[in-house]
C-alpha positions in Angstrom: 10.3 19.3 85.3 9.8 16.9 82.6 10.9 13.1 83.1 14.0 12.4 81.3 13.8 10.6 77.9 14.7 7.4 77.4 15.1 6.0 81.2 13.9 5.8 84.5 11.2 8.9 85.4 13.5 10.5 88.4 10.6 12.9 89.0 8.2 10.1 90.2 11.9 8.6 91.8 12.2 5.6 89.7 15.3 4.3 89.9 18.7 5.6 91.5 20.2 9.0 90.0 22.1 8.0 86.2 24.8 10.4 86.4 27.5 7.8 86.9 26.7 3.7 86.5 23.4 2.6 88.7 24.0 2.3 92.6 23.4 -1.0 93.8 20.4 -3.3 93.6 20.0 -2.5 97.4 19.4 1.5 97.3 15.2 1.9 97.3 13.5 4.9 96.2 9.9 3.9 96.2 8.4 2.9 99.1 11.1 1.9 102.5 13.9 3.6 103.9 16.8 4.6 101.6 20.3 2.2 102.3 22.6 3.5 104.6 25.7 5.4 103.4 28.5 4.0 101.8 30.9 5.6 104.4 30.0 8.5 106.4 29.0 10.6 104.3 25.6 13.1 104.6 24.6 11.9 100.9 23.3 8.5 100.5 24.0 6.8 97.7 20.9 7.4 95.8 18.3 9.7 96.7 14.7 10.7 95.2 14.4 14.3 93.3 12.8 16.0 96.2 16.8 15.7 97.4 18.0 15.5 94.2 16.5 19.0 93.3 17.0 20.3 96.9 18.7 23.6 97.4 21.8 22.1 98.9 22.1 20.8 95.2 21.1 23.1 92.8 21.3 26.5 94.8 25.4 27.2 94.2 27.5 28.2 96.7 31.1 29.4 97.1 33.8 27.7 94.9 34.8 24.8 96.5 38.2 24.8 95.3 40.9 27.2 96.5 43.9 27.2 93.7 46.8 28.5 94.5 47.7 30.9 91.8 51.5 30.4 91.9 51.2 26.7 92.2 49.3 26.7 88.9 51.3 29.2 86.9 54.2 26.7 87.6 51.9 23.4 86.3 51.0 25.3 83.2 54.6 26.0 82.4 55.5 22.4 83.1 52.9 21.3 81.6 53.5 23.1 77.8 57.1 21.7 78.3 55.9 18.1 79.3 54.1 17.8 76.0 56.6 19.4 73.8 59.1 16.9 75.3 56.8 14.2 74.1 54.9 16.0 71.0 56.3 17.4 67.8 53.6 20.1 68.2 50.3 21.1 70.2 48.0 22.5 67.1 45.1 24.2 67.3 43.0 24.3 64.5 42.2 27.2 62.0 38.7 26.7 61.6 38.5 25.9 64.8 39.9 28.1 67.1 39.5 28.9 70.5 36.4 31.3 70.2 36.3 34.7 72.4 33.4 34.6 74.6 32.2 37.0 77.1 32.5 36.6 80.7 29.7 33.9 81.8 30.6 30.2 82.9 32.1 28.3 80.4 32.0 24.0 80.1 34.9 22.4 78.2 33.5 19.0 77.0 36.4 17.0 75.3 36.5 13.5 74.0 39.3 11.3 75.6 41.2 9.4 73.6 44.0 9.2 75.7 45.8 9.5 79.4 47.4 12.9 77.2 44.1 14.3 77.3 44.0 16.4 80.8 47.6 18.0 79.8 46.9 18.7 76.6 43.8 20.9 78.5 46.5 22.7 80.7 48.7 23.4 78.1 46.1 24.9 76.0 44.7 27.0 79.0 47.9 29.3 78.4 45.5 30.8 75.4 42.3 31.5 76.9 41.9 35.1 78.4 43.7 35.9 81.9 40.7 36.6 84.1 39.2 32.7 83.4 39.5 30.1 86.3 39.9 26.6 85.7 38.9 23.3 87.4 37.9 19.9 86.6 36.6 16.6 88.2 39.3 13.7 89.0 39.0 10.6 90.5 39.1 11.2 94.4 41.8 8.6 94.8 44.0 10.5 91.9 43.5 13.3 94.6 44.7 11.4 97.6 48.1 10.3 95.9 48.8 13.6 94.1 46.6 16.4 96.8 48.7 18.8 95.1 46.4 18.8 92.3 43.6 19.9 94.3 45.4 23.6 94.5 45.5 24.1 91.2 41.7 23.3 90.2 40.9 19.6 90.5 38.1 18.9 93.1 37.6 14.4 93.6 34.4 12.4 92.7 33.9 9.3 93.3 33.3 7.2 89.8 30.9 4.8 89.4 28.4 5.5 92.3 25.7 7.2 92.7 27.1 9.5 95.2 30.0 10.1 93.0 27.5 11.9 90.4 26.0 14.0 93.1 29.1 14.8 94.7 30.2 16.3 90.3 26.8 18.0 90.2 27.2 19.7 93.7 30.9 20.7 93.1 30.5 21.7 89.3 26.9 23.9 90.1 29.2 25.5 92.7 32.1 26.4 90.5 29.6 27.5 87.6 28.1 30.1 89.7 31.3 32.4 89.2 31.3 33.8 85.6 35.2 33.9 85.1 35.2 30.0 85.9 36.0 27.0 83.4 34.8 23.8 83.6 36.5 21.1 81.8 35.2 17.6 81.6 36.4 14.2 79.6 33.0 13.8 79.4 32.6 9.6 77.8 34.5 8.8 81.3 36.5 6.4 79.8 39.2 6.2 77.0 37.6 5.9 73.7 39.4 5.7 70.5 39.0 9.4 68.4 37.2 7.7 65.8 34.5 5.7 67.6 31.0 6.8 66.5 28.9 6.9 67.2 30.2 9.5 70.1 28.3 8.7 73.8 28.7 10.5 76.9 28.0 9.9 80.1 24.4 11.6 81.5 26.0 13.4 83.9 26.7 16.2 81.6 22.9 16.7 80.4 22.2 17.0 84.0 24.2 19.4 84.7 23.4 21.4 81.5 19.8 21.3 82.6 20.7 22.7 85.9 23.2 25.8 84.5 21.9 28.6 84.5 23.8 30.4 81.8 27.0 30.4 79.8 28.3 28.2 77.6 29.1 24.2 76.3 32.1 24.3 74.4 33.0 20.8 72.2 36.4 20.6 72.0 38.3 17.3 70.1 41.7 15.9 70.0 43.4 13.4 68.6 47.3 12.2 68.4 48.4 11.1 64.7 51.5 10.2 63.7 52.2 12.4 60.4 56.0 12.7 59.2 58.4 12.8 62.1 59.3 10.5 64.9 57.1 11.9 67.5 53.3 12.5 66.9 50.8 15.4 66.6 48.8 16.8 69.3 45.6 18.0 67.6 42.8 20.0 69.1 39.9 22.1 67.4 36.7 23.9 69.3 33.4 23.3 68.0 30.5 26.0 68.0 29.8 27.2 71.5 26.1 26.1 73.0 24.2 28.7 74.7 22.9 27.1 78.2 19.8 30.2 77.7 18.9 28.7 74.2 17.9 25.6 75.2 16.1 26.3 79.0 13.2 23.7 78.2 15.0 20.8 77.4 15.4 17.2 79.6 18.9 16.2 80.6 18.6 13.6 78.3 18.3 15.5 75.1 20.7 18.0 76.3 23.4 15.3 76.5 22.3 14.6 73.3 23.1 17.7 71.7 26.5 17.8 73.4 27.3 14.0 72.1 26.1 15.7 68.4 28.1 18.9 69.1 31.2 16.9 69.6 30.9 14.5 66.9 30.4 17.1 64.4 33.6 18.5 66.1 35.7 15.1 65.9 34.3 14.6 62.6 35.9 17.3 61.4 39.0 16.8 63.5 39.8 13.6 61.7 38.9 15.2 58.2 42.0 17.9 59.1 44.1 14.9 60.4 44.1 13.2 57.5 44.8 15.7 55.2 48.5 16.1 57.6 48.8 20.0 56.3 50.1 21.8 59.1 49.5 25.0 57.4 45.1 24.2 58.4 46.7 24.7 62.1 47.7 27.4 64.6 51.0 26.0 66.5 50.5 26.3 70.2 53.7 24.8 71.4 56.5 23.5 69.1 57.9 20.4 70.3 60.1 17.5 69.2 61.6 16.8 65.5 64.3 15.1 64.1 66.0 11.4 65.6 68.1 12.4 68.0 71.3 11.3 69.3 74.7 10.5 66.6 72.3 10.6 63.2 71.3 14.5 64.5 74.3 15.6 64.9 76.2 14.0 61.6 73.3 16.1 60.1 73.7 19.3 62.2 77.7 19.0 61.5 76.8 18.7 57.6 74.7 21.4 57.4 77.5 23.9 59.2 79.9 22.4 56.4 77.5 23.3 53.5 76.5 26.5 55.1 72.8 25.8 55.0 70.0 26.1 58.3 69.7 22.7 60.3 66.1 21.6 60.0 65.5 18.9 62.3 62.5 17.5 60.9 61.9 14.6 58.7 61.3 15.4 54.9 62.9 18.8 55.8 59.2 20.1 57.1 58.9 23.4 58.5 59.8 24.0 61.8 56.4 24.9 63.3 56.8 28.5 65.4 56.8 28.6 68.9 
């Protein structure tokens, strides 16, 4: 396996593993006994790539996450109601759509503008064929005061160790092995505003590229603009899907590379869309909010029964995106 480009040569174990921030100055690699656990835990927090590249890593197992179908049927509905509560639409769009891929294991990589981002995910799962499963990383002390989002696809890391990187690379490798599962990822792993460029990710994602063994990277962006009504747009559009089999020889490093390029091409054009605030270059996914609200509303309801015209809620008299 070539070094990685650009940083510490894991193959000759220089340095701890990169796929979250550095572990502490006190983890050794070279030379001495590795520091002990953080807690009890079988994975120190940083190890050389004879354990990095072990089997118990890289060989996939089992998905470690048991959803509950019923449970998650009921989140998705709440969840496409949640942001049509707070949204005056979820739009996906038109040259961008969701493409229709063949069963193999499939990476969402969003950019994460927002604490919106995860729902906006789980409302757009709704679209994506039937036989798909879907999970994601979250931070393992999300888990603990909500466990019932580990039923429905969420599995914990820990962010910002070292440990915390192997324990995403273990538990994603595992999920990937099924070719009906979904991986979806915020992968900058912190909010960063839609327009930042240029777009950086963290490395975790090249490394786990690398270690795929088929299916797919999918960009996908959003961004929340305010066009002509009281409650903003929820905007989302796919980028071209990257073959994992393509691109077998590269480092982890240019692989996160291509994703950061894939999904600033994608935001890029995003923004272009956003600006433009034509709602006729989308596809509606869930109509939510228009109009003020409250006495103003209904004055205007009760005037439009008087004249005999259609109520439109929305501001400028916009059409009312379908359902």
């Amino acid at each position: 396996m070539p070094a990685d480009e650009g940083g510490p040569d894991l193959e000759r174990g220089e340095g701890c593993l990169r796929v979250f921030p550095p572990a502490p100055p006190a983890c050794k690699v070279m030379g001495g006994e590795p520091a002990p656990p953080l807690v009890s835990d079988p994975l120190p927090p940083c190890e050389s790539v004879a354990n990095f590249a072990s089997p118990s890593l890289t060989t996939p197992t089992a998905p470690p996450v048991a959803v509950q179908p019923r449970l998650l049927k009921a989140f998705l509905w709440y969840a496409r109601r949640y942001v049509a509560r707070h949204f005056h639409a979820l739009r996906v769009a038109g040259d961008g759509r969701l493409p229709d891929l063949p069963r193999g294991p499939l990476v969402v990589v969003m950019n994460h503008p927002s604490w919106w981002d995860p729902m906006i995910g789980l409302a757009i799962i709704s679209e994506m064929p039937s036989w798909r499963r879907h999970f994601g990383p979250i931070d393992v002390a999300g888990l603990a005061q909500y466990p019932f989002l580990g039923k429905i696809g969420f599995f914990g890391v820990e962010p910002g160790t070292a440990r915390g990187g192997i324990q995403f690379l273990r538990r994603s490798l595992e999920i990937l092995a099924s070719p009906e599962s979904t991986l979806w990822i915020t992968a900058q792993g912190r909010f960063v505003d839609a327009r930042d460029r240029p777009v950086r990710l963290r490395e975790g994602i090249g490394h786990l590229a690398r270690r795929m063994r088929g299916g797919w990277i999918l960009p996908m962006a959003v961004e929340y603009p305010f066009w002509d009504d009281r409650c903003p747009e929820a905007l989302a559009r796919f980028g071209q899907p990257i073959e994992v089999s393509e691109r077998p020889a590269l480092s982890s490093g240019a692989w996160t590379a291509r994703i950061e390029a894939a999904l600033e091409e994608n935001q890029d054009a995003l923004a272009t869309l956003a600006r433009r605030r034509d709602p006729s270059a989308f596809e509606t996914i869930v109509a939510g909010t228009a109009g003020v609200g409250g006495v103003y509303d209904m004055w205007r309801r009760v005037r439009a029964r008087l004249r005999g015209e259609h109520f439109r809620p929305e501001h400028r008299g916009t059409k009312r995106p379908r359902a």
